[in-house]
N, C-alpha and C positions, 0 to 999 in steps of 0.2 A: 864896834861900829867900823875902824881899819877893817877888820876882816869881811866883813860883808862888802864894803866899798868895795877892795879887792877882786873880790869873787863874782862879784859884779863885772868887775872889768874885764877880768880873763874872759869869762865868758861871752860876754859882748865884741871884743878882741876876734874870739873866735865865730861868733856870729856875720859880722862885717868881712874877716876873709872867706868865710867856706858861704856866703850870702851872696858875694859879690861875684865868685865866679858862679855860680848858680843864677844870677840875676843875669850876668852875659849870655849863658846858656839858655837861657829861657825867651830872650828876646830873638832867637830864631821861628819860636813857635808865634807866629802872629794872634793868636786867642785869645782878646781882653779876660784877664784873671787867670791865663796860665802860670804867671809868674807865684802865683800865690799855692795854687795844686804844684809847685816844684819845688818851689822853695820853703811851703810850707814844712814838709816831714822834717828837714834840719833842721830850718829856723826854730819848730817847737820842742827839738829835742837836744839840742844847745839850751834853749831856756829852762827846760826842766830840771835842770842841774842847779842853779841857785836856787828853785825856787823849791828844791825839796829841802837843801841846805836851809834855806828862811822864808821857810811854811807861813807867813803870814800877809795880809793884806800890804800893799805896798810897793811890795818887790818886784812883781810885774811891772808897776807904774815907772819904778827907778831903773829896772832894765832898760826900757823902751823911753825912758828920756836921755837915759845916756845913748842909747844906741839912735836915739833921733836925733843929737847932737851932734853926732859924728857924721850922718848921712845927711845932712843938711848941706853938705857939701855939693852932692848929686841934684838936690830939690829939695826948697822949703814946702814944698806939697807934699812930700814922704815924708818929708820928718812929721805931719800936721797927722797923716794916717798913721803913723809910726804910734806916734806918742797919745793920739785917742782912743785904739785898738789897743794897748796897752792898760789903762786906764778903765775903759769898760772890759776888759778878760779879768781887770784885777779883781773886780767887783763880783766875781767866783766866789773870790776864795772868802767873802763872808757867808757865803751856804752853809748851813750848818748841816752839813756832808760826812760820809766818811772823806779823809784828806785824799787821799790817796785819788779817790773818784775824782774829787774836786781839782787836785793840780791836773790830771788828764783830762777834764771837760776844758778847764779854763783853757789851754793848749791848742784843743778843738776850737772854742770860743776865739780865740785871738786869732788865729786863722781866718773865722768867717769874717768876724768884725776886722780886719784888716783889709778881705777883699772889697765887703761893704761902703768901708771909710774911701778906699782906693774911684771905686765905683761912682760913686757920690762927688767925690773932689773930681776928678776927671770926667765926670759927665754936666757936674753943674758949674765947676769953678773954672776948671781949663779946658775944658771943650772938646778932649779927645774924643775923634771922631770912628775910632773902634768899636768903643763902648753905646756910642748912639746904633749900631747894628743889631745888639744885643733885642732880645728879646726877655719877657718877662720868666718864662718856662727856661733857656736859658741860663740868665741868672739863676735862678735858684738849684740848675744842677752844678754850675760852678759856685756858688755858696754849700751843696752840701758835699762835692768834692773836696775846697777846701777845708770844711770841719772836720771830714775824715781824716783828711791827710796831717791837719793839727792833731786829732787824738793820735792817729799812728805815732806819730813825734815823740808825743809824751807820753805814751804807752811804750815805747822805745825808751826812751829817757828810765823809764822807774826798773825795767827790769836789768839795764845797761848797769843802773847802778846799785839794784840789790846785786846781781852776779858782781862788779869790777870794783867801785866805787865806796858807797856804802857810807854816801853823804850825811845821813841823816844824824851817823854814831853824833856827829862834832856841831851839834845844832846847839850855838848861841846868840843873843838878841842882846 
């Protein structure tokens, strides 16, 4: 359980610095859910590293609550998208899937549902008024932009670490 904690954290670690200048960068593009088609390809291929390591329900939900703990710093509204996009991406990995499909959709999944969660809190909670421009057709090309850019992530992630890595030799629970 140490080592999963662990690995949890590097990775999250590195999620919050290569997220955070990614997240500065993206606040030049004015496009409600840009941040999420930019930051998604990283974000989901940082996370694909633990979560081929601990292939099991769960690990999503404990990434994205450690990683909502620490960005609660910025806003307790991200941390609330953070940690429910989290939560529902985990709820993949009981497909009874080949795995491998399955941590690359959830990836994709956590993506959408992040811009989603994002979309919803700022349009019904705090009222940003970027997101009331949006249209319906809109959204849904920035929902299927960011699912792609989640699968690219963790389609990145799996073959980063068959070629380098090679996480899965050392999978214990």
């Amino acid at each position: 359980m140490a080592r999963k904690i662990t690995t949890i954290g590097i990775f999250t670690a590195a999620m919050i610095v290569g997220g955070y200048i990614l997240y500065f960068l993206s606040n030049l593009v004015p496009i409600p859910g840009s941040k999420f088609i930019m930051m998604g390809p990283y974000l989901t291929f940082v996370m694909t590293f633990p979560l081929i390591r601990y292939p099991r329900f769960g690990t999503l939900s404990l990434i994205n609550l450690v990683f909502g703990g620490v960005m609660i710093i910025m806003s307790p509204w991200m941390t609330l998208a953070i940690v429910v996009s989290g939560i529902l991406a985990d709820l993949m990995m009981l497909l009874p899937i080949w795995l491998k499909v399955k941590q690359v959709l959830a990836m994709g999944v956590y993506n959408g549902i992040s811009l989603l969660t994002s979309f919803y809190i700022s349009n019904y909670i705090t009222g940003n008024a970027l997101y009331k421009i949006l249209n319906f057709e809109a959204l849904l090309v920035g929902l299927g932009l960011a699912v792609l850019t989640g699968i690219l992530g963790g389609y990145m992630g799996l073959k980063v670490n068959k070629k380098y890595l090679k996480l899965e030799k050392n999978i214990s629970f």
